[in-house]
Backbone as XML, in Angstrom:
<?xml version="1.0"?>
<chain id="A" units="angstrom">
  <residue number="1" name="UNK">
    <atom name="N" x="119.329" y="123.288" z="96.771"/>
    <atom name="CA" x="120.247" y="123.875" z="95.811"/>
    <atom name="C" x="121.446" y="122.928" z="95.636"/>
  </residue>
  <residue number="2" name="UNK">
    <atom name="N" x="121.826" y="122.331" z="94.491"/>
    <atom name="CA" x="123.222" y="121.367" z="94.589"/>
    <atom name="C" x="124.012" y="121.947" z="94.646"/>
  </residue>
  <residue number="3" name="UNK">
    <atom name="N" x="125.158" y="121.526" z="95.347"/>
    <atom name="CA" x="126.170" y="121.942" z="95.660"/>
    <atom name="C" x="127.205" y="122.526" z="94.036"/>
  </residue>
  <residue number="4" name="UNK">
    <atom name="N" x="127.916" y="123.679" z="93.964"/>
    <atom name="CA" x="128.757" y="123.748" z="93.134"/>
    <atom name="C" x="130.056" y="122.957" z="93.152"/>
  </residue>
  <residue number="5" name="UNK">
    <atom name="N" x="130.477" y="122.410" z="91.907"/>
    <atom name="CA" x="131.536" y="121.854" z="91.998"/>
    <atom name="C" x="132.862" y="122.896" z="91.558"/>
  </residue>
  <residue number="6" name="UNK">
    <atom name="N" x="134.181" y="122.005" z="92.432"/>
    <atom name="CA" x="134.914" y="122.901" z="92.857"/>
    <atom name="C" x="136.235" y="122.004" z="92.612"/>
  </residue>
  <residue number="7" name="UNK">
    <atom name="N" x="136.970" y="122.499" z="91.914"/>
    <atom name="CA" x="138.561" y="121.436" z="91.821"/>
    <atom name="C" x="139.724" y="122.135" z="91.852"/>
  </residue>
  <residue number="8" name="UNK">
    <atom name="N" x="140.508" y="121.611" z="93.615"/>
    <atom name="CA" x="141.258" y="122.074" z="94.085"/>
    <atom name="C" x="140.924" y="123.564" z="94.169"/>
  </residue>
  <residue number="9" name="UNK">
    <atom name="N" x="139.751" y="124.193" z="94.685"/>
    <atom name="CA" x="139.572" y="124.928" z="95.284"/>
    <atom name="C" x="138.993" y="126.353" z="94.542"/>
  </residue>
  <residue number="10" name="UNK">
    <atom name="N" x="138.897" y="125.597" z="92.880"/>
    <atom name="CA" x="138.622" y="126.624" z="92.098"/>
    <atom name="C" x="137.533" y="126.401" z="91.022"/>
  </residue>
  <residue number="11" name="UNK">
    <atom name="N" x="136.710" y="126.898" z="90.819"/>
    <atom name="CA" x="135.262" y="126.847" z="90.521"/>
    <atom name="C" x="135.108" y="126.070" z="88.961"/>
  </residue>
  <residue number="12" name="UNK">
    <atom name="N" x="135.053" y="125.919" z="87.915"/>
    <atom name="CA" x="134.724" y="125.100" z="86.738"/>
    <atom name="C" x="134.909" y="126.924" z="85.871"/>
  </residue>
  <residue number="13" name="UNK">
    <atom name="N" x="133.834" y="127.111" z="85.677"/>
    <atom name="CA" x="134.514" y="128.277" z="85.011"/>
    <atom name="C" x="135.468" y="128.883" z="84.778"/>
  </residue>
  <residue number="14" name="UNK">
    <atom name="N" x="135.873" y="129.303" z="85.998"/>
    <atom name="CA" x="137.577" y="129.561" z="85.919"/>
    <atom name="C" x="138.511" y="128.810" z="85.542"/>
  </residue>
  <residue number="15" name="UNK">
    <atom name="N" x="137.998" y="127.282" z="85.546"/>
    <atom name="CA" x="139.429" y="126.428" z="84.694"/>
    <atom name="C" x="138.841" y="126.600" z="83.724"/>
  </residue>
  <residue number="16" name="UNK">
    <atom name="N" x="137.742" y="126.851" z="82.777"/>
    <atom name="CA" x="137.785" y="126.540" z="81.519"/>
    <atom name="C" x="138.575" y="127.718" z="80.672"/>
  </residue>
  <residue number="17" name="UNK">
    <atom name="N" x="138.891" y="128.916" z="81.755"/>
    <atom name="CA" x="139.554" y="130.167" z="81.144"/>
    <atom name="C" x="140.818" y="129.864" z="81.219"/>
  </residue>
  <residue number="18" name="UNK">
    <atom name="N" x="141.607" y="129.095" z="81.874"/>
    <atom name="CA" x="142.906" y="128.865" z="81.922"/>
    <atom name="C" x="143.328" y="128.007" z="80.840"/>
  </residue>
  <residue number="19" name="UNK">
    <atom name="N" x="144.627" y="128.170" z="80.241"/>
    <atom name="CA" x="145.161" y="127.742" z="79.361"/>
    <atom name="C" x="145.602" y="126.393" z="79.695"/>
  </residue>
  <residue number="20" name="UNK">
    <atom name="N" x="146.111" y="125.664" z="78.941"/>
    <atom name="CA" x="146.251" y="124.286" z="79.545"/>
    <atom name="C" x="147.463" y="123.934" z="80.111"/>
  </residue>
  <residue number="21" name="UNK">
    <atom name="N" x="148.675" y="124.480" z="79.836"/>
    <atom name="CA" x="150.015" y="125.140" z="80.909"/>
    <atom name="C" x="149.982" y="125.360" z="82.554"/>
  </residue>
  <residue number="22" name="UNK">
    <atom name="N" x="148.912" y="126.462" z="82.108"/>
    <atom name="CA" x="147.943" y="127.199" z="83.379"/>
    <atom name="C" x="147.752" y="126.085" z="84.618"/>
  </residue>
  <residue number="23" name="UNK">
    <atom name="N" x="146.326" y="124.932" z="83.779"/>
    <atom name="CA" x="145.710" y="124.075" z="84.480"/>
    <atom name="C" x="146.814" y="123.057" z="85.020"/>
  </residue>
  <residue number="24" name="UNK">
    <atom name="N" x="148.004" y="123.044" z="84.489"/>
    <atom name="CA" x="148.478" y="121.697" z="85.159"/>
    <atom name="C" x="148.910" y="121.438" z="86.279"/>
  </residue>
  <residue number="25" name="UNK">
    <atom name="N" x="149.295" y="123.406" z="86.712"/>
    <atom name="CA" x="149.776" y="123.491" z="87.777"/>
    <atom name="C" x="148.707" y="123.621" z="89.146"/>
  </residue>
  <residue number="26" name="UNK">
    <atom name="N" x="148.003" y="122.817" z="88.723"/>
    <atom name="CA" x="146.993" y="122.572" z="89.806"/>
    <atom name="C" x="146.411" y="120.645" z="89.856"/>
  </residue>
  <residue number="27" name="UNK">
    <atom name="N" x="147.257" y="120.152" z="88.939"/>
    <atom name="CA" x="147.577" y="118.640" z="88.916"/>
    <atom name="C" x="148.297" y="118.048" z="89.730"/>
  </residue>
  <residue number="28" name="UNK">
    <atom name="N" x="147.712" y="116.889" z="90.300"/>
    <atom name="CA" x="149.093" y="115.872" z="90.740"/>
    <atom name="C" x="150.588" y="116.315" z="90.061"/>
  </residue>
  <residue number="29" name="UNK">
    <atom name="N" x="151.476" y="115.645" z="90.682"/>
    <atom name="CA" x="152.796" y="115.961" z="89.842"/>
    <atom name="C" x="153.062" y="114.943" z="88.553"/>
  </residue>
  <residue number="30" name="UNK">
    <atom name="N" x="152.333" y="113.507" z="88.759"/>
    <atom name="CA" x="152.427" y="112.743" z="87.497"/>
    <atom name="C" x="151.337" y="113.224" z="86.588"/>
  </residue>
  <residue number="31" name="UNK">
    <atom name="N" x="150.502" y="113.425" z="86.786"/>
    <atom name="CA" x="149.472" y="113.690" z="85.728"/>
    <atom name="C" x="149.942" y="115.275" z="85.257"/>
  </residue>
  <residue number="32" name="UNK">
    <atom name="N" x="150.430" y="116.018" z="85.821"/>
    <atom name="CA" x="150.725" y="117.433" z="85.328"/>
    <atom name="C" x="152.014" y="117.095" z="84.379"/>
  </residue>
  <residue number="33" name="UNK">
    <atom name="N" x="153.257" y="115.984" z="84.698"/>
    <atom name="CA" x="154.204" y="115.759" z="84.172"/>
    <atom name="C" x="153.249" y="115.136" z="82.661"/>
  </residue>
  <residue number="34" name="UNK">
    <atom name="N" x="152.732" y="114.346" z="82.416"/>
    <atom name="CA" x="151.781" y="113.609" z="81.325"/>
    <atom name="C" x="151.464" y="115.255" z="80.419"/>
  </residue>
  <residue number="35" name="UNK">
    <atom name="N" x="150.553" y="115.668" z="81.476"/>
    <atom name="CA" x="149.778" y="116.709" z="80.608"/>
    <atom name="C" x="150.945" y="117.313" z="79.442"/>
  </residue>
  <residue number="36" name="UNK">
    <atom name="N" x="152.034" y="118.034" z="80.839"/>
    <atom name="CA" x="153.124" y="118.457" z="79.918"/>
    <atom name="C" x="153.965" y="118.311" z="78.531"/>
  </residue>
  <residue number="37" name="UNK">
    <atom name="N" x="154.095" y="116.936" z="78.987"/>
    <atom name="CA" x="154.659" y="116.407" z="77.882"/>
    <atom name="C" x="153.674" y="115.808" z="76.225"/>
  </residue>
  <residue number="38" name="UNK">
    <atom name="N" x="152.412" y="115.596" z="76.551"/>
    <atom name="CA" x="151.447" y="115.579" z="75.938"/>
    <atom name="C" x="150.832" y="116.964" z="75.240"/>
  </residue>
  <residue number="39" name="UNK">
    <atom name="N" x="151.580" y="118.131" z="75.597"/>
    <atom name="CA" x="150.556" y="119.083" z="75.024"/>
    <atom name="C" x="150.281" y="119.106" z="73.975"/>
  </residue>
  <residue number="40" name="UNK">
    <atom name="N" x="151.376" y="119.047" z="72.501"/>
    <atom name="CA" x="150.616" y="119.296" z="71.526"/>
    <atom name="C" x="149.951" y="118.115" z="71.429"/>
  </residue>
  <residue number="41" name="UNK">
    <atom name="N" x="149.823" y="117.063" z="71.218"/>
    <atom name="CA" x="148.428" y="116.213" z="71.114"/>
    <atom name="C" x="147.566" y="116.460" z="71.579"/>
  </residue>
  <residue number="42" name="UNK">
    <atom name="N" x="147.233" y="117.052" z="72.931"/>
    <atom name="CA" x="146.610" y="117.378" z="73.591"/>
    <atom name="C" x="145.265" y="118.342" z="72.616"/>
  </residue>
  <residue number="43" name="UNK">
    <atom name="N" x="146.444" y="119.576" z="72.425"/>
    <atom name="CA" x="145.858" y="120.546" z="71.639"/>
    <atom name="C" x="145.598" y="120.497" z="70.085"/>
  </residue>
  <residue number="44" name="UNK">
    <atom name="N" x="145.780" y="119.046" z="69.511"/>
    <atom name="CA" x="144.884" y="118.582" z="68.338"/>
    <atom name="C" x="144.079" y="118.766" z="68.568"/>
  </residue>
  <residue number="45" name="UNK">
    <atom name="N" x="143.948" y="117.378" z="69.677"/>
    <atom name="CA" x="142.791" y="116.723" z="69.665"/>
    <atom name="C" x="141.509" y="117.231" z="70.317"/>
  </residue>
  <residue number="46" name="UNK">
    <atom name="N" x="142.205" y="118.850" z="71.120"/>
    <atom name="CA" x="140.872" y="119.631" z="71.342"/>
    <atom name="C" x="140.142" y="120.358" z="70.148"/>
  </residue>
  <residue number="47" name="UNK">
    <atom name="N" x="141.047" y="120.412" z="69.275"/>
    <atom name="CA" x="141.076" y="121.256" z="67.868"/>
    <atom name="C" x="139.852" y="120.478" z="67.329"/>
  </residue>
  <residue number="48" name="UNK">
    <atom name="N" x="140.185" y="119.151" z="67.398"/>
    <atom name="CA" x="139.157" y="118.116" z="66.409"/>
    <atom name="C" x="137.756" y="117.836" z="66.974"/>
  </residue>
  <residue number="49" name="UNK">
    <atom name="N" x="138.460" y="118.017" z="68.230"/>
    <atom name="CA" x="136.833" y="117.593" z="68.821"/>
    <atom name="C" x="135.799" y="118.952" z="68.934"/>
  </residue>
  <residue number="50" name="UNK">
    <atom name="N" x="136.595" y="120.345" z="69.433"/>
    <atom name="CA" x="135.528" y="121.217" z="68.653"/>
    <atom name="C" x="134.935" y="121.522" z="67.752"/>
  </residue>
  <residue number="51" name="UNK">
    <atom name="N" x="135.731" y="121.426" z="67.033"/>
    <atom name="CA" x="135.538" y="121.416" z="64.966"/>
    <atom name="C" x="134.147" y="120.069" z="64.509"/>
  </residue>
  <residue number="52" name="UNK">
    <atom name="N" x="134.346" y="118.844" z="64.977"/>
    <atom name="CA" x="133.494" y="117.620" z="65.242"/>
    <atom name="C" x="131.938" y="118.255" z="65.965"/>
  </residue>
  <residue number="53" name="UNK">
    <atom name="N" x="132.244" y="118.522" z="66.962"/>
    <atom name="CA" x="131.138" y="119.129" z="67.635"/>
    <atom name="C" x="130.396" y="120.177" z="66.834"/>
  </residue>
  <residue number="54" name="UNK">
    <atom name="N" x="130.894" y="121.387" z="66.476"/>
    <atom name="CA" x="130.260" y="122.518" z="65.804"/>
    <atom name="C" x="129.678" y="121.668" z="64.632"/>
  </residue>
  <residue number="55" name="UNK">
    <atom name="N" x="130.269" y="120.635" z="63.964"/>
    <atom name="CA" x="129.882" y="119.961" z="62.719"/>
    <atom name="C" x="128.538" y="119.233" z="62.922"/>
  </residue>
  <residue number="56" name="UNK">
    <atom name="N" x="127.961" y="118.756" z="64.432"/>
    <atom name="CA" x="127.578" y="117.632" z="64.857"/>
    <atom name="C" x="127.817" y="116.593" z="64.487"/>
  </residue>
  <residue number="57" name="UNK">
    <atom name="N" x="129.016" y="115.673" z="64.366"/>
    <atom name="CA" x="129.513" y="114.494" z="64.315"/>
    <atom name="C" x="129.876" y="114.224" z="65.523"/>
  </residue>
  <residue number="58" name="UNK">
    <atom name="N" x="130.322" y="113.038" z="65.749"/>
    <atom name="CA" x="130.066" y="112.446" z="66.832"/>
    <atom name="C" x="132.041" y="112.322" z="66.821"/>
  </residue>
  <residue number="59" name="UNK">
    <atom name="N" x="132.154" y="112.593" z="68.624"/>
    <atom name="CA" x="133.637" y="112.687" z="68.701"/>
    <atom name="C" x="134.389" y="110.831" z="69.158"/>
  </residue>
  <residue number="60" name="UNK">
    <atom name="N" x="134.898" y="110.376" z="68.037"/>
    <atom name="CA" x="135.380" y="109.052" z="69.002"/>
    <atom name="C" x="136.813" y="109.196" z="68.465"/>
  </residue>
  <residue number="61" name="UNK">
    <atom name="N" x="137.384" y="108.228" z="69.135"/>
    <atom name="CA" x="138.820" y="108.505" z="69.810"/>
    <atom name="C" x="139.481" y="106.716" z="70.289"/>
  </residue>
  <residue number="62" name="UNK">
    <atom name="N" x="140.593" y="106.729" z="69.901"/>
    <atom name="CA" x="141.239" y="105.559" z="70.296"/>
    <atom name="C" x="142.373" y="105.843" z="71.453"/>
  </residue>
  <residue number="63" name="UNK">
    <atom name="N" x="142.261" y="107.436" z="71.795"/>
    <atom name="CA" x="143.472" y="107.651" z="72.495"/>
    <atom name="C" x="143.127" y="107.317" z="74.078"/>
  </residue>
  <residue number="64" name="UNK">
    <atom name="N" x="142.989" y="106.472" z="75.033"/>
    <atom name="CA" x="142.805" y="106.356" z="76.493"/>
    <atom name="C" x="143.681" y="106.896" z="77.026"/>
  </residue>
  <residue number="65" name="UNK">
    <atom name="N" x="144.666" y="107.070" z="76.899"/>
    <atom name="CA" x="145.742" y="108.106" z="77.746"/>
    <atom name="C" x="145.622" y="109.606" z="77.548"/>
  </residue>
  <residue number="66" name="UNK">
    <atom name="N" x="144.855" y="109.923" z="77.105"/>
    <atom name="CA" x="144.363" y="111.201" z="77.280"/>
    <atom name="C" x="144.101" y="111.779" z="78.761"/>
  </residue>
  <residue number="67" name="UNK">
    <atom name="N" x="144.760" y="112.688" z="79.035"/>
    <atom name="CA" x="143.493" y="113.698" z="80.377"/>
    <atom name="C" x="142.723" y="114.281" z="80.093"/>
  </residue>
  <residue number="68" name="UNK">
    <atom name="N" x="141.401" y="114.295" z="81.280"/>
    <atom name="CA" x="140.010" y="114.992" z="80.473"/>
    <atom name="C" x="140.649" y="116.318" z="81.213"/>
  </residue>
  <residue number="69" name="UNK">
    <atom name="N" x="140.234" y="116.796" z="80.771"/>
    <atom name="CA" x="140.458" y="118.763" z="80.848"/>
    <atom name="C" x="139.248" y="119.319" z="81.006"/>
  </residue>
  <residue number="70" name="UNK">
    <atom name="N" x="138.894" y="120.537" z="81.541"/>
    <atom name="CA" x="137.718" y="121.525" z="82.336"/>
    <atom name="C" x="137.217" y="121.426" z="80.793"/>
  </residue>
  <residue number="71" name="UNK">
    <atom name="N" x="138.226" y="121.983" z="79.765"/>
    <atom name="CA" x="137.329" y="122.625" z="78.401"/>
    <atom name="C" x="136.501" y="121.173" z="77.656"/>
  </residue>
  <residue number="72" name="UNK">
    <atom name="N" x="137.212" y="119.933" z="78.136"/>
    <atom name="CA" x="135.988" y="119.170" z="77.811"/>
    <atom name="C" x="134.701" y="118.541" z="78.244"/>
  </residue>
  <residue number="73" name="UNK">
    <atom name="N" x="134.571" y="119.081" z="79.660"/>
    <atom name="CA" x="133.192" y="119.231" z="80.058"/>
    <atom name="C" x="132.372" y="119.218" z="79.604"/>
  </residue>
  <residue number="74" name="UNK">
    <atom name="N" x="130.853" y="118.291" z="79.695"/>
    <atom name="CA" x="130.032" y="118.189" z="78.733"/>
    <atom name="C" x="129.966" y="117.918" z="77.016"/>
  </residue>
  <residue number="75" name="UNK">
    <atom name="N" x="131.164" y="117.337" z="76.820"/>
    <atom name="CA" x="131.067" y="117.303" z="75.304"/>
    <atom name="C" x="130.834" y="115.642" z="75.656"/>
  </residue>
  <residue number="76" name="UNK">
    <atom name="N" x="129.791" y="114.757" z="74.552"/>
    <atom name="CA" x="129.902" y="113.362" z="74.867"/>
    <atom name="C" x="130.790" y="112.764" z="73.723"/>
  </residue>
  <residue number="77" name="UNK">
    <atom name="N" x="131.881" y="111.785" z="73.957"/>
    <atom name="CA" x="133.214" y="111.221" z="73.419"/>
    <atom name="C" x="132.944" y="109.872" z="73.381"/>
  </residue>
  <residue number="78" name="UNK">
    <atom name="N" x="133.031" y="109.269" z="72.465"/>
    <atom name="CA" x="133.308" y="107.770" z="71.795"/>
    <atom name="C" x="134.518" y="107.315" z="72.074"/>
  </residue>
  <residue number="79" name="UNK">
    <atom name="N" x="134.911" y="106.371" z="73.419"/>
    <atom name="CA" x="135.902" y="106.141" z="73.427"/>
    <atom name="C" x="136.293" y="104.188" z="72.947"/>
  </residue>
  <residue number="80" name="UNK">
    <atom name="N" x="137.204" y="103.817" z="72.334"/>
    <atom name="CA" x="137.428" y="102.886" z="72.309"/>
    <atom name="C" x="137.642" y="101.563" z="72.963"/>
  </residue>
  <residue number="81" name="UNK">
    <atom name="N" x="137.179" y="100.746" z="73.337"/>
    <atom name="CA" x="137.566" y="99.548" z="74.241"/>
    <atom name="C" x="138.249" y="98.756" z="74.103"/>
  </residue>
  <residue number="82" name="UNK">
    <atom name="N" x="138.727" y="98.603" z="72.674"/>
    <atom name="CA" x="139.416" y="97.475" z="72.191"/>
    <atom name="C" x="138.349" y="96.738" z="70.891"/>
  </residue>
  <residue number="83" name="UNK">
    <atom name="N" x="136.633" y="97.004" z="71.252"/>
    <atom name="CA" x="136.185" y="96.134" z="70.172"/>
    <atom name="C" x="135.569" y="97.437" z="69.701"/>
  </residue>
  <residue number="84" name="UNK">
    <atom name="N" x="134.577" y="97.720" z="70.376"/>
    <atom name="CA" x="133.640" y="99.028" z="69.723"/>
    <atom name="C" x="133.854" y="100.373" z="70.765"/>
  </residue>
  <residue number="85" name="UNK">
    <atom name="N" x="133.204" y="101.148" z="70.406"/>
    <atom name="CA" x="133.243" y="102.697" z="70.735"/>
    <atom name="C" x="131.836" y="102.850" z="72.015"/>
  </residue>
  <residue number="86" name="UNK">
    <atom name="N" x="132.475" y="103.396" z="73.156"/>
    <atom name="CA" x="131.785" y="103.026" z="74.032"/>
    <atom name="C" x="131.613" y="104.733" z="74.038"/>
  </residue>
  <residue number="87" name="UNK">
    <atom name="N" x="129.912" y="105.364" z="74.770"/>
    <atom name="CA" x="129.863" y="106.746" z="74.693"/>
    <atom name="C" x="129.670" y="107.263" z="76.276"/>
  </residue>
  <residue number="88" name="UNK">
    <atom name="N" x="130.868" y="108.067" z="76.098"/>
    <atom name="CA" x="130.983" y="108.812" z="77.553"/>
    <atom name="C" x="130.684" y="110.299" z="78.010"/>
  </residue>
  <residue number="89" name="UNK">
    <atom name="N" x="129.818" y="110.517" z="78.610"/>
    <atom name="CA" x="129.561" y="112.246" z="78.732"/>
    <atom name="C" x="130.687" y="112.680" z="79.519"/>
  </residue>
  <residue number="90" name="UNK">
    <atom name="N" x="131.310" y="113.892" z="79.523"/>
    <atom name="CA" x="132.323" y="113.895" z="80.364"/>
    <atom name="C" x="131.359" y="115.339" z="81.412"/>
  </residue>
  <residue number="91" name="UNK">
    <atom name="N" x="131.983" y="114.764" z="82.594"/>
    <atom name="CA" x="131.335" y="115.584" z="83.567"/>
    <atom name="C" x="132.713" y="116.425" z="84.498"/>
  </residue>
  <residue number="92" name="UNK">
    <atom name="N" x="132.231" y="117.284" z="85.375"/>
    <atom name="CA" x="133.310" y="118.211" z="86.242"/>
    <atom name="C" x="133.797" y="117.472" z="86.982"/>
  </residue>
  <residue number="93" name="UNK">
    <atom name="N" x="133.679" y="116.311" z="87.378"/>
    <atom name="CA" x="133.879" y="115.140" z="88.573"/>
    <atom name="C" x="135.368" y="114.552" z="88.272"/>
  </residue>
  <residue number="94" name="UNK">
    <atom name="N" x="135.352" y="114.102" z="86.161"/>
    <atom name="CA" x="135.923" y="113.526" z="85.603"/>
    <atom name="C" x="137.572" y="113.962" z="85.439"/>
  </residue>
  <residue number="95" name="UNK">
    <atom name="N" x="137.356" y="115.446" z="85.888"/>
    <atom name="CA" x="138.535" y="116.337" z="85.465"/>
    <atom name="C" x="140.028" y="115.758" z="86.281"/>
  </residue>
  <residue number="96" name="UNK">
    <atom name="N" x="141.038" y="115.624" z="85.534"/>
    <atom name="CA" x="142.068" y="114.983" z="86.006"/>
    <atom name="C" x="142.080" y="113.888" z="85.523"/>
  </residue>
  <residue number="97" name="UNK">
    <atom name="N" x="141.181" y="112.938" z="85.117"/>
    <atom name="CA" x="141.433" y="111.198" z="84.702"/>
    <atom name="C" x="141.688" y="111.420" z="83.597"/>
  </residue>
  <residue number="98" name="UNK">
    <atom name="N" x="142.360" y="109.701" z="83.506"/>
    <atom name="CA" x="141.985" y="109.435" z="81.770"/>
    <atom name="C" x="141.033" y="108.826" z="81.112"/>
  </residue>
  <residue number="99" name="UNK">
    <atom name="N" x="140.935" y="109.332" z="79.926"/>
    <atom name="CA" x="139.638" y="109.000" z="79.017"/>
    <atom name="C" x="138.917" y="107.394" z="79.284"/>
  </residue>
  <residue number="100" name="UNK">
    <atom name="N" x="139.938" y="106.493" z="79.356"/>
    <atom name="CA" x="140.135" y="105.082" z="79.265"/>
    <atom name="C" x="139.867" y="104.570" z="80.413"/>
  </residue>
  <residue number="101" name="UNK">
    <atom name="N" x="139.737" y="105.416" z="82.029"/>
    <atom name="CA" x="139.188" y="104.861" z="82.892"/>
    <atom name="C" x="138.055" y="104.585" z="82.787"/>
  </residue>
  <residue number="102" name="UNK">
    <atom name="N" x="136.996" y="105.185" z="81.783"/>
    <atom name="CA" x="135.954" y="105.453" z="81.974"/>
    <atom name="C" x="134.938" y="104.542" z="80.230"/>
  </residue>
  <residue number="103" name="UNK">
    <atom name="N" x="135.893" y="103.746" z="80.204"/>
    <atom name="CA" x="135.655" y="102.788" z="78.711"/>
    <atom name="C" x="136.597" y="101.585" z="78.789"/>
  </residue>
  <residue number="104" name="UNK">
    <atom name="N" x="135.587" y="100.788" z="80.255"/>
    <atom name="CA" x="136.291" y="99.189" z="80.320"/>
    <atom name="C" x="136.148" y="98.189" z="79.315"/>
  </residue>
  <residue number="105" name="UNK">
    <atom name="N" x="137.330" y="97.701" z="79.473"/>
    <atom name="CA" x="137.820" y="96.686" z="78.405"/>
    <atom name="C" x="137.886" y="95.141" z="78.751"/>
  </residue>
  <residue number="106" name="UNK">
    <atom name="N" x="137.030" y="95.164" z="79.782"/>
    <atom name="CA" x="136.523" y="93.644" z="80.143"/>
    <atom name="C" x="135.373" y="93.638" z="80.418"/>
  </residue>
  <residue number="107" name="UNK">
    <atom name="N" x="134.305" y="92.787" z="80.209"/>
    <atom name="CA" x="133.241" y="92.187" z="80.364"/>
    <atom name="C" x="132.872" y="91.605" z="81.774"/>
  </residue>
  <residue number="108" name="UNK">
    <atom name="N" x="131.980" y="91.341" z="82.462"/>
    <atom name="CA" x="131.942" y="90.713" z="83.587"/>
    <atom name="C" x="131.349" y="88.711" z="82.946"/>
  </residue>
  <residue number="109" name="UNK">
    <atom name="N" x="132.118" y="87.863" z="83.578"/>
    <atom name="CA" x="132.229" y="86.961" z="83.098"/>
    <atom name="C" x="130.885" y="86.019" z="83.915"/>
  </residue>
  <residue number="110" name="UNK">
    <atom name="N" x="129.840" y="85.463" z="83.121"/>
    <atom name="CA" x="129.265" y="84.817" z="83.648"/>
    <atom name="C" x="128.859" y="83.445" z="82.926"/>
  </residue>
  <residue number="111" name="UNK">
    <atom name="N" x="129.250" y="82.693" z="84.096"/>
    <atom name="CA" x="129.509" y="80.902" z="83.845"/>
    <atom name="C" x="127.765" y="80.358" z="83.860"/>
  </residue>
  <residue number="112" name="UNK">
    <atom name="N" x="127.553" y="79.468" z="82.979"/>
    <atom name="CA" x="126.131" y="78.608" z="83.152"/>
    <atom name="C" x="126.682" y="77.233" z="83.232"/>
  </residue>
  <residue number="113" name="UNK">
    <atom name="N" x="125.781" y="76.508" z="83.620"/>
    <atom name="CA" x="126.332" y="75.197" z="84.060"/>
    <atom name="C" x="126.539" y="74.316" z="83.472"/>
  </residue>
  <residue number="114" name="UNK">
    <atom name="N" x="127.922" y="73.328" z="84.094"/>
    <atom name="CA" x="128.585" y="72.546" z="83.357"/>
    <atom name="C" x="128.046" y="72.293" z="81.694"/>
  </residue>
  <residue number="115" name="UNK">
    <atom name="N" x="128.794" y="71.809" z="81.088"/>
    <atom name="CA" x="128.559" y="71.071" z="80.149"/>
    <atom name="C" x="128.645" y="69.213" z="80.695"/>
  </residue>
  <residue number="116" name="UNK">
    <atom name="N" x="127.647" y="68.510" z="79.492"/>
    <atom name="CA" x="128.147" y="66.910" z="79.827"/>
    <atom name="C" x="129.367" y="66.660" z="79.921"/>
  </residue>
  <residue number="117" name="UNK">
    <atom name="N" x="129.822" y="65.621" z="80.634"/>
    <atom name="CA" x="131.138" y="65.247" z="80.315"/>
    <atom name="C" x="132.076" y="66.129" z="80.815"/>
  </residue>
  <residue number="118" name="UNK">
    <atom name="N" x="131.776" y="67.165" z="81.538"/>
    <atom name="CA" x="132.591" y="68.001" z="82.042"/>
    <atom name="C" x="133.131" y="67.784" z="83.550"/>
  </residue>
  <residue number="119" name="UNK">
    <atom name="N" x="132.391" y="66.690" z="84.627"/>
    <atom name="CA" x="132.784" y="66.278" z="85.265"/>
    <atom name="C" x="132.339" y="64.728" z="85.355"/>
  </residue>
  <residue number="120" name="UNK">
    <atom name="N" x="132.915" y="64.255" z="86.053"/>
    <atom name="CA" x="132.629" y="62.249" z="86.485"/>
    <atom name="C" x="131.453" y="62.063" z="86.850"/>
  </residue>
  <residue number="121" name="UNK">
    <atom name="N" x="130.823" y="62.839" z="86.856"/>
    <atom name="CA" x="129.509" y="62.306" z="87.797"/>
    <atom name="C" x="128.498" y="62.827" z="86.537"/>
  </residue>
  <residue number="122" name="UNK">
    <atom name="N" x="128.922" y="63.718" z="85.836"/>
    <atom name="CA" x="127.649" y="64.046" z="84.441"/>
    <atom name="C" x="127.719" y="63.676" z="83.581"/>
  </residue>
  <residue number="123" name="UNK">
    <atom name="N" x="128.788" y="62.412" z="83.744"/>
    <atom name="CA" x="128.972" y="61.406" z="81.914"/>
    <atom name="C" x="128.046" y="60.728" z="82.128"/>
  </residue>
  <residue number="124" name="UNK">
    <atom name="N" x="127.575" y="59.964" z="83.604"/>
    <atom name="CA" x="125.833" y="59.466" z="83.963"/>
    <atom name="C" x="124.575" y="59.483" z="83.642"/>
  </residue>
  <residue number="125" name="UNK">
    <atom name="N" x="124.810" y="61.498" z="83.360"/>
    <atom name="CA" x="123.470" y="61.701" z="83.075"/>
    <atom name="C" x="123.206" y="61.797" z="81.624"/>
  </residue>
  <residue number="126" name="UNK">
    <atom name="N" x="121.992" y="61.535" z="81.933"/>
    <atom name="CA" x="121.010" y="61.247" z="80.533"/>
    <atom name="C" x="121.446" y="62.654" z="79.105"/>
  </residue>
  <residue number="127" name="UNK">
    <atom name="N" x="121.543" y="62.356" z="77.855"/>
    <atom name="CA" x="121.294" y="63.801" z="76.894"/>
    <atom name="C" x="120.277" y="64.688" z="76.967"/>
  </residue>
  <residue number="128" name="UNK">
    <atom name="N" x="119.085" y="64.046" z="77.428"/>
    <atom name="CA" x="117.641" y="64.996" z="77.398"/>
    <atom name="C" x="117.675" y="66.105" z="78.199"/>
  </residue>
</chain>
């Protein structure tokens, strides 16, 4: 049987009934201070993304400073990287972060070898 998930001691359901005032006071003190001061954006952009959803369009978003919230559980979000729209399911795990942890904006960098002329010893070698 998997385990139920549980944040700060209170079941997923029950945050999705709490208002978003409600939920903060069960936040860190910086992320509850964020939430706070963020609410009405907050409460657009839940506006849009339900409205999006019921529509089936697809929800993307340039905002990374967002907090994910209980009520967006399971909705999947297009978040921005800087070039394209990267797609994120949001899960119960996620609750508390921001959107943008979870839509990196660097690449992992991988080197192939030298070019000619790139060191003293490969101006030697042959073009072929």
């Amino acid at each position: 049987m998997p385990k139920e998930f549980l944040y700060r001691g209170i079941k997923i359901e029950e945050l999705k009934k709490l208002e978003i005032r409600e939920f903060s006071k069960y936040l860190p003190s910086r992320r509850r201070r964020s939430v706070l001061r963020q609410y009405n954006e907050i409460q657009k952009f839940l506006n849009e993304c339900l409205k999006k959803q019921t529509a089936g369009k697809p929800i993307r978003t340039h905002k990374r400073k967002m907090m994910i919230l209980p009520l967006m559980v399971g909705m999947r979000i297009e978040i921005h990287n800087g070039k394209d729209f990267l797609p994120v399911e949001i899960k119960p795990e996620m609750i508390g972060h921001l959107l943008g942890e979870f839509s990196f904006t660097r690449k992992k960098v991988a080197h192939s070898a030298p070019g000619i002329g790139a060191t003293r010893s490969s101006s030697s070698l042959s073009v072929k």
